[in-house]
N, C-alpha and C positions, 0 to 999 in steps of 0.2 A: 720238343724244341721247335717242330712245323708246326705254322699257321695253320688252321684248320681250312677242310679241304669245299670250300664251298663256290670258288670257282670254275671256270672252264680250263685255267691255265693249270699247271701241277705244281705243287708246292715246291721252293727252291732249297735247292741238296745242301744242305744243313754240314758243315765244314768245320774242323778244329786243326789250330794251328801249331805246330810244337816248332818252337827256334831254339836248337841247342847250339845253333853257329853264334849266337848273341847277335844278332844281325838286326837290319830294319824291321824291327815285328810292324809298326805302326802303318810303314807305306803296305807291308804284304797282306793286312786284315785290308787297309784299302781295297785292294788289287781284287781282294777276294769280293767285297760289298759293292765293288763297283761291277762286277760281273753277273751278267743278267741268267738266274737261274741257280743263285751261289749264295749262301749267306753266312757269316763267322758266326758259329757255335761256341769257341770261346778259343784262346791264345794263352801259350803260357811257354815255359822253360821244359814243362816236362807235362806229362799227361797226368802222372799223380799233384802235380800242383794245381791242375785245373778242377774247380768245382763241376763238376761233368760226371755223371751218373754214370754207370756202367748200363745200364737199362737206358738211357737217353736216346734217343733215334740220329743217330749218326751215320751221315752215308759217306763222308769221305776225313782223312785225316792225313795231312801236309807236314811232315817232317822235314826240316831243316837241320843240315850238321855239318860242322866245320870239316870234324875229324872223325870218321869212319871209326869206330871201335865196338869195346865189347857194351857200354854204354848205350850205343845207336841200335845192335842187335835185340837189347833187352828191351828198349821203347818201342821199335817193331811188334817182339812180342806180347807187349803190353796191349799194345794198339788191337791189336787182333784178337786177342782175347775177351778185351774188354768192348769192342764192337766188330764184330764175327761177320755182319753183313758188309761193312765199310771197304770201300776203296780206300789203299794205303799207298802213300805217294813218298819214296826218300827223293830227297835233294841233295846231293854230298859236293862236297867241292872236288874230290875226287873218287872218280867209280872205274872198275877193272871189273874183270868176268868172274872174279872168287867172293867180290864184296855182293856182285848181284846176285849170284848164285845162293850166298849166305842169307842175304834179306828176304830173298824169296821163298825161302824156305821155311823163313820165320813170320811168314806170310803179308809181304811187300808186294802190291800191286802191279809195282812198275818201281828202278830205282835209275836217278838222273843227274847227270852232270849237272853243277849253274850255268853252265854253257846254254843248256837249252833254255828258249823263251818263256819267261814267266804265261802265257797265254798256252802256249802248250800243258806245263803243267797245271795249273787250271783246266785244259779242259779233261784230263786225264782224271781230274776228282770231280769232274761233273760228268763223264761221261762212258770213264773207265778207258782200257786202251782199243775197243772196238773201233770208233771213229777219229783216231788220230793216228798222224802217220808216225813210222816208227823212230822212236827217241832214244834207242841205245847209241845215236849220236856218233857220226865221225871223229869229235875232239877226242871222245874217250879213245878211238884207236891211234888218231894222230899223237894224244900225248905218250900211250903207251910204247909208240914204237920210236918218237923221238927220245925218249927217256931212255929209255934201251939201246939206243945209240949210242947215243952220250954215255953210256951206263952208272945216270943215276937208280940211286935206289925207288921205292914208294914213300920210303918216306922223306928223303932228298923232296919228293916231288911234291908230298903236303906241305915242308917246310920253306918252300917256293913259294906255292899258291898261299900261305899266311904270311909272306915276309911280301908277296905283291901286294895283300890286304891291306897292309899299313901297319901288323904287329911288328913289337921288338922282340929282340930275340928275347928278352927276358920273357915274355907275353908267349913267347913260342916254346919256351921251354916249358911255362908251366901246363899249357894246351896240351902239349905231349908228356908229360914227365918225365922232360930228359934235365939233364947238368946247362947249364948255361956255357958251356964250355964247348959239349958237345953240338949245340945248336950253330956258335959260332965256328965253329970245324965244319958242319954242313955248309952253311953256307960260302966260308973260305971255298970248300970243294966244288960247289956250286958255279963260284966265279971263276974257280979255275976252266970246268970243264965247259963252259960258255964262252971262257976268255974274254973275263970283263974285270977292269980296275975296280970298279964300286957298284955298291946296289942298286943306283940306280940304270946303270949298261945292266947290270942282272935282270931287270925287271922288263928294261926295254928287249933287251936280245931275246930270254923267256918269252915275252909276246911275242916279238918278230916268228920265231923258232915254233908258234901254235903251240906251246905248254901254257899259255893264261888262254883264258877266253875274251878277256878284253882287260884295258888297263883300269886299276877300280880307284887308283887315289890319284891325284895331281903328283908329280913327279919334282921336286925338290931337293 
């Protein structure tokens, strides 16, 4: 997948992108091509959809996920197996100390809030976590311990961070595999224990309160 090595500079760390949050794939291949020392190796929904060799020289691999599951752990393990030397990078929209715990074990480099800056993550697959400062992030402990207050659940707290996204519930229910029923009861719960008339005081008080990391749709 490298250019052959006939310069003085070193060749750029060769990158694959997995988006299971179904998110911007097109701006984050950007992100990565515009990144001096970086180059996409290829992009897909899952590592088995990508034509990507298991023998390929891969030094870093970018996972994106909505929803933290048993799904996210088995593409870790996939990752790592199938490129053993590779930096492995999660991005989840929400991380707590048992999800990192779990990814790292399944051989996750580093695993991060969307909170943190896209440039950070970047340099974490160009350079591993040696020269970046550390990214287990404030928001993670601010949401865990506003949430805890409040005493929502974790999963009250995905089903926040996907309903500030712009899903409906129906779109949230089937994310999670819950009842359309029960998604609407969370959120009811949700607006009680914020004390907010509609979703959208839910989303703004959520921000205000540091449970979003910033507001991601126009407000309507």
């Amino acid at each position: 997948m490298r250019p052959q090595q006939g310069s003085l500079s070193p060749p750029p760390s060769a990158v694959l992108l997995v988006d299971r949050a179904r998110g911007p794939l097109d701006a984050l291949q950007l992100a990565i091509e515009a990144t001096e020392g970086l180059i996409c190796a290829g992009a897909g929904p899952s590592l088995s959809a990508m034509a990507v060799a298991p023998s390929d020289e891969i030094d870093a691999v970018i996972i994106q996920a909505a929803t933290p599951g048993a799904d996210l752990v088995l593409e870790v393990a996939t990752a790592r197996a199938r490129h053993p030397c590779a930096i492995v990078v999660v991005v989840a929209s929400f991380v707590d100390s048992h999800l990192v715990e779990t990814l790292t074990d399944k051989g996750a480099t580093a695993v991060v809030s969307t909170s943190v800056p896209l440039t950070a993550v970047l340099a974490i697959a160009s350079r591993g976590l040696g020269d970046v400062p550390d990214v287990s992030d404030e928001h993670v402990e601010r949401v865990a311990t506003v949430g805890r207050d409040l005493g929502l659940t974790i999963q009250q707290l995905h089903i926040l961070r996907h309903f500030a996204d712009g899903l409906t519930p129906q779109q949230i229910a089937q994310e999670h595999g819950l009842s359309l029923s029960t998604v609407r009861e969370h959120l009811k719960r949700l607006r009680q224990r914020l004390r907010c008339a509609s979703g959208v005081e839910l989303v703004v008080a959520a921000h205000h309160l540091g449970l979003l990391p910033h507001l991601d749709r126009p407000l309507r």
